[in-house]
C-alpha positions in Angstrom: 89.9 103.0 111.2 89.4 104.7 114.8 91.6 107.6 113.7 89.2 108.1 110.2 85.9 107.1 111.8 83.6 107.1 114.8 84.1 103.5 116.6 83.4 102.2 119.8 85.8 99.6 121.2 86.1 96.1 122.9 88.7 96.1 125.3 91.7 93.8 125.8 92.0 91.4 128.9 93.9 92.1 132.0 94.9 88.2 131.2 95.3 87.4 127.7 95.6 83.8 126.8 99.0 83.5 124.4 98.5 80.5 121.7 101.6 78.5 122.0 104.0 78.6 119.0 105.8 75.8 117.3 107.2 77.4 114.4 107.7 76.1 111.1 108.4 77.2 107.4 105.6 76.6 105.4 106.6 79.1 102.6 108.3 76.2 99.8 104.4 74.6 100.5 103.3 73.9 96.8 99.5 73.8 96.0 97.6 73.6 92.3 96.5 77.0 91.5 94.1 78.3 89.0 96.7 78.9 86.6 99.6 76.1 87.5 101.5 75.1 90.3 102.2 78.1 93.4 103.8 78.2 96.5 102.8 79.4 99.8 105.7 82.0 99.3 103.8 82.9 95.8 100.4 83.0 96.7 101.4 85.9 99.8 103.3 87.8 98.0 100.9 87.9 95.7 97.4 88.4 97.3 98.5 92.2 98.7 98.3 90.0 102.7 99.2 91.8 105.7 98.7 89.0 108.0 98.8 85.3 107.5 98.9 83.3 110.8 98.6 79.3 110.7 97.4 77.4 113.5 98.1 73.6 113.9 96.4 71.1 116.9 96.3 74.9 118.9 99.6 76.1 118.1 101.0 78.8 115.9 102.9 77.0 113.2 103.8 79.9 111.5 103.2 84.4 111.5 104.2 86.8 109.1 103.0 90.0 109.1 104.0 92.3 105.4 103.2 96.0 104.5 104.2 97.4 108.0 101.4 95.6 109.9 102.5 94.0 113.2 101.0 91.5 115.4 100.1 94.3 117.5 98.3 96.0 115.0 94.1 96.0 113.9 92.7 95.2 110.7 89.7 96.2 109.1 87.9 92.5 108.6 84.8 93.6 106.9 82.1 90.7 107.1 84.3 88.3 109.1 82.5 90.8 111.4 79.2 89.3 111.1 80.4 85.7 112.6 81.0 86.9 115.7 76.7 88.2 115.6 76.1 84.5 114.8 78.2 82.8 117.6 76.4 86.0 120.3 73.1 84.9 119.0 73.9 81.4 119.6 74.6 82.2 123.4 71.6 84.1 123.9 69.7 81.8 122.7 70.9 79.4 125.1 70.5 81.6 127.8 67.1 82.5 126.8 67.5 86.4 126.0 66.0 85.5 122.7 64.3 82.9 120.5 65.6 82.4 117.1 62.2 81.9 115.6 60.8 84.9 116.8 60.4 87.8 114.1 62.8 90.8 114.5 59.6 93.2 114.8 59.1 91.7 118.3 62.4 93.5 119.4 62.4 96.2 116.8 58.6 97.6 116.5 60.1 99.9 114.2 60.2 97.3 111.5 56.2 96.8 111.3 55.7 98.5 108.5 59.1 98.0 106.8 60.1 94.8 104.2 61.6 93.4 107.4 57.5 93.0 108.7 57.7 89.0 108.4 61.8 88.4 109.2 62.7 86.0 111.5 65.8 85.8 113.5 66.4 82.7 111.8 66.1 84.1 108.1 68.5 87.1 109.0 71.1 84.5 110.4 71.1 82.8 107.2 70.6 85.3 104.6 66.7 84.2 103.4 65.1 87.3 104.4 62.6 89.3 102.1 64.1 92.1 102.0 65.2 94.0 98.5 68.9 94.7 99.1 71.5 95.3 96.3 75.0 94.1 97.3 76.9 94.4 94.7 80.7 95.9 95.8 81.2 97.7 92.3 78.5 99.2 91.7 79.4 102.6 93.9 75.4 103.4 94.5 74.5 99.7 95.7 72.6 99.4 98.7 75.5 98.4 100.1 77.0 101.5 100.2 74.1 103.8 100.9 73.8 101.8 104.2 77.9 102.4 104.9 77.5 106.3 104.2 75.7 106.3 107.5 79.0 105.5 109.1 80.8 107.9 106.9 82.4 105.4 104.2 81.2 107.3 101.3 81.0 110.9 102.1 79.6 111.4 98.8 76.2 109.3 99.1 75.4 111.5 102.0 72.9 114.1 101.6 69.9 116.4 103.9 67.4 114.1 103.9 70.0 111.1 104.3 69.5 108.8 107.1 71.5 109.5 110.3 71.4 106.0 111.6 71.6 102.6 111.2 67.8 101.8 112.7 66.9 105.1 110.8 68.5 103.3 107.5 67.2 99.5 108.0 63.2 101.2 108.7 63.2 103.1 105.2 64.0 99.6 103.2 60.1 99.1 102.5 60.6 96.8 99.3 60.8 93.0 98.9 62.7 90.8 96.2 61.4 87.5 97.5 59.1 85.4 100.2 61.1 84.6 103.4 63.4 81.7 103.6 62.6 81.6 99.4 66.7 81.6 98.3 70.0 82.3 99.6 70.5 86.1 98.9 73.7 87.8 100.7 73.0 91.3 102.4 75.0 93.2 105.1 72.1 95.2 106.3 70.4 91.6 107.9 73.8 91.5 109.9 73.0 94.7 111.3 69.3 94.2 112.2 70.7 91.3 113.9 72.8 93.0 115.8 70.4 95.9 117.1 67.7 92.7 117.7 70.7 91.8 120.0 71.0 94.9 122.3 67.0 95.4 122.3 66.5 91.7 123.5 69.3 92.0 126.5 68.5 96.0 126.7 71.9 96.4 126.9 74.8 97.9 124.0 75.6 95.1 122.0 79.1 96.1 122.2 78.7 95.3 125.9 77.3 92.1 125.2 80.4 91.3 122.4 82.8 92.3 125.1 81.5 89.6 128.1 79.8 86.5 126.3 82.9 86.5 123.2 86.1 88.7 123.6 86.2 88.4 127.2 86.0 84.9 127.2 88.7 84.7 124.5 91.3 86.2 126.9 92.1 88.8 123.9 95.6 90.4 123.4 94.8 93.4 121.5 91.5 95.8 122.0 88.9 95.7 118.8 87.8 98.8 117.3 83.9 98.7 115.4 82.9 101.6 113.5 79.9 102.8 114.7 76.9 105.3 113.5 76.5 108.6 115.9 74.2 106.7 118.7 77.5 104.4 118.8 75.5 101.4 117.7 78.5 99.4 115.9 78.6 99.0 112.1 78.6 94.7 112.8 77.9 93.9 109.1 81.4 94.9 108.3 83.1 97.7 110.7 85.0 95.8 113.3 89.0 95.5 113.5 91.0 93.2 115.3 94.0 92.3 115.4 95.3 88.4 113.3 96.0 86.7 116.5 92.6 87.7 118.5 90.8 86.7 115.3 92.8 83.1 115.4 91.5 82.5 118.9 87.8 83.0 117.8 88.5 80.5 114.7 90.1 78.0 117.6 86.6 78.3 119.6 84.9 77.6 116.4 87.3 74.5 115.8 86.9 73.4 119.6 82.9 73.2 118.7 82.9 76.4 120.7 85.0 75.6 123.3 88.2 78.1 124.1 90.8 77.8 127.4 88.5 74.5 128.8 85.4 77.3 128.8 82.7 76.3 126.4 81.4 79.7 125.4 79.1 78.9 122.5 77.0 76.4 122.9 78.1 72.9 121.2 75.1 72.4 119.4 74.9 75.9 117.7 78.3 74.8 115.7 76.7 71.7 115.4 73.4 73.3 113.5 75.8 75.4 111.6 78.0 72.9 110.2 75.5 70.5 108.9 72.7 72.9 108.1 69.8 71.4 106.4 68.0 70.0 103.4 66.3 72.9 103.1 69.5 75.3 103.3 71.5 73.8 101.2 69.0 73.9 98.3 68.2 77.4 98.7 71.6 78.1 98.6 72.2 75.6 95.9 69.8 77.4 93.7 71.4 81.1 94.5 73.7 82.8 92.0 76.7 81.9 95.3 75.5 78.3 94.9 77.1 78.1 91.1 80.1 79.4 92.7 80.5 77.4 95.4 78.8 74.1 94.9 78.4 72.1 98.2 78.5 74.9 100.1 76.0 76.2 102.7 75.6 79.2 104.6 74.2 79.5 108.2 74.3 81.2 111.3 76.1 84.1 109.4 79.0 81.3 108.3 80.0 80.0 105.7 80.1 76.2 105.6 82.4 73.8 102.5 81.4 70.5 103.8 80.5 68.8 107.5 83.6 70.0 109.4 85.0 73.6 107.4 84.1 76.9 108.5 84.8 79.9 106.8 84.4 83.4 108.1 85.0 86.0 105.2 85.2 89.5 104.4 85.6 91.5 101.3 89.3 93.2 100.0 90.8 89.5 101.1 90.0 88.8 104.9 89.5 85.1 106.3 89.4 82.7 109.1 89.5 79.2 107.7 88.5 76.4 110.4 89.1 73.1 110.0 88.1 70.8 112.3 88.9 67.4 110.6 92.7 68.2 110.2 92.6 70.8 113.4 93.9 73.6 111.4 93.0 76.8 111.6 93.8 79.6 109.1 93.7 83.7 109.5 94.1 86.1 106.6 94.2 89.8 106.4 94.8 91.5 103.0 94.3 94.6 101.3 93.1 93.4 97.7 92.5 96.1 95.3 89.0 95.0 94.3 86.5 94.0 96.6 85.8 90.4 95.1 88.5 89.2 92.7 88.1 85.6 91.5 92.1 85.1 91.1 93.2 86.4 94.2 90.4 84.6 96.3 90.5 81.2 94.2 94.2 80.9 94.4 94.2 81.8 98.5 91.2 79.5 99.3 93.3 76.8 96.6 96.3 77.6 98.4 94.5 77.7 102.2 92.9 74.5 102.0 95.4 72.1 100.6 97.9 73.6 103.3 95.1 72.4 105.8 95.3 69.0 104.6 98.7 68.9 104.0 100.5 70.1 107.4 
């Protein structure tokens, strides 16, 4: 991505931790699939993955990398991105750089007059904003996609009048599709006001703050790239790249109710909040076109939760980090699917992913 596109970058510890391996084949692992029995072996070779790294009780159980990606290599993870906002906003919170029931205008005054006017932190972090945003991946003049033309991934939505940045691009939305906090509606722009609410509240680049309160602390291996807009503020909705094994050691940290190396970097009681959610959350997102789809689910904190101890970060075109912490399993998958959102590929990897947690 940082040879196509603008991108600023995380850098890689003088003193990277190495999860311990204790290898084992997993690929005979049978599972029921949407359409019969599959294996492990099946189900990767199948689901176009690049990376597929399991982690039992904080060891590597087993790595395989396919279609010339290494370990050593970065993958695009498109909205895995946004957990990492979460877990920041969590730690500033904390450490008081921010309140999560304050509205973004108090840190962005360029909101006032915009459909963000009455947004809390709060309904950003858990997708219940007002805001009218279109999402859908197929339809090639969503909102979506107007909003990544900014960072130059479609050339072809850009035009004169076009907005140059990502501020520039949130300010203009002026519409609503909803009260706050009314229903669960998924949009990557609330990721991204987030993120800029971030860097105004510290007054410092919120790639700065990514780098000393998360990857820092997770003793990476590998750099991270984020594609950025022209002022280099990063594209956190869905631009950053990492490599399987640095994303593994965030999913451990999430396991370890935010503990990582004996270092407790994000506060206990933010996983805590995200894992059980509320009444509240869990009807509005019940009542939500994702609620027929994934029924028990919640979403928080910019997380996906399946029940009171699984946390799921995930990203279009096939990416995942799969946490478990009832079985102590966690689960990292980078693909390159075809189609953004394909209900084969994704229902026979999540089928296949979480009976292997259960099962190992």
């Amino acid at each position: 991505m940082s040879s196509l596109f603008r991108t600023v970058k995380l850098s890689k510890s003088h003193d990277p931790y190495i999860i311990p391996q204790n290898l084992t084949n997993l690929e005979s692992f049978e599972f029921d699939g949407l359409e019969g029995k599959v294996t492990i072996r099946e189900m990767l070779d199948s689901s176009y993955t690049d990376a597929f790294v399991v982690l039992k009780d904080n060891n590597i159980i087993f790595e395989e990398y396919q279609n010339e990606m290494r370990e050593d290599d970065l993958h695009l993870m498109n909205s895995v991105s946004k957990s990492f906002v979460g877990m920041l906003i969590g730690i500033l919170e904390e450490k008081q750089k921010l309140n999560s029931k304050d509205k973004l205008k108090k840190y962005i005054p360029e909101l006032q007059d915009s459909a963000f006017r009455e947004t809390s932190i709060q309904h950003a972090l858990d997708m219940t904003a007002a805001v009218k945003f279109s999402e859908n991946y197929l339809d090639p003049s969503s909102d979506f996609w107007y909003e990544a033309a900014v960072v130059n991934w479609r050339q072809d939505l850009r035009e004169e009048n076009s907005p140059k940045t990502l501020l520039e691009f949130m300010a203009n939305l002026k519409e609503t599709s909803q009260k706050e906090f009314e229903i669960f509606d998924y949009r990557t722009v609330l990721t991204n006001i987030l993120a800029l609410t971030v860097e105004r509240s510290c007054e410092t680049k919120f790639q700065n703050l990514l780098q000393t309160y998360i990857w820092d602390k997770l003793k990476a291996e590998y750099e991270s790239h984020i594609v950025s807009d022209e002022t280099d503020f990063p594209y956190m909705g869905a631009g950053m790249n990492a490599s399987a094994r640095d994303l593994a050691k965030f999913g451990l940290m999430l396991m370890n109710n935010g503990t990582f190396n004996n270092e407790q970097i994000v506060p206990k009681n933010w996983i805590k909040s995200t894992l059980e959610g509320s009444i509240e959350h869990k009807d509005i997102f019940s009542r939500s076109e994702y609620g027929l789809r994934l029924p028990g689910f919640h979403y928080k904190n910019q997380i996906w939760v399946g029940n009171p101890e699984t946390m799921i970060c995930i990203g279009i075109y096939g990416q995942a980090i799969y946490v478990d912490q009832k079985n102590k399993v966690v689960i990292v998958k980078l693909s390159s699917h075809p189609e953004p959102d394909n209900a084969l590929l994704l229902g026979n990897t999540f089928l296949g992913i979480a009976a292997l947690s259960e099962n190992i």
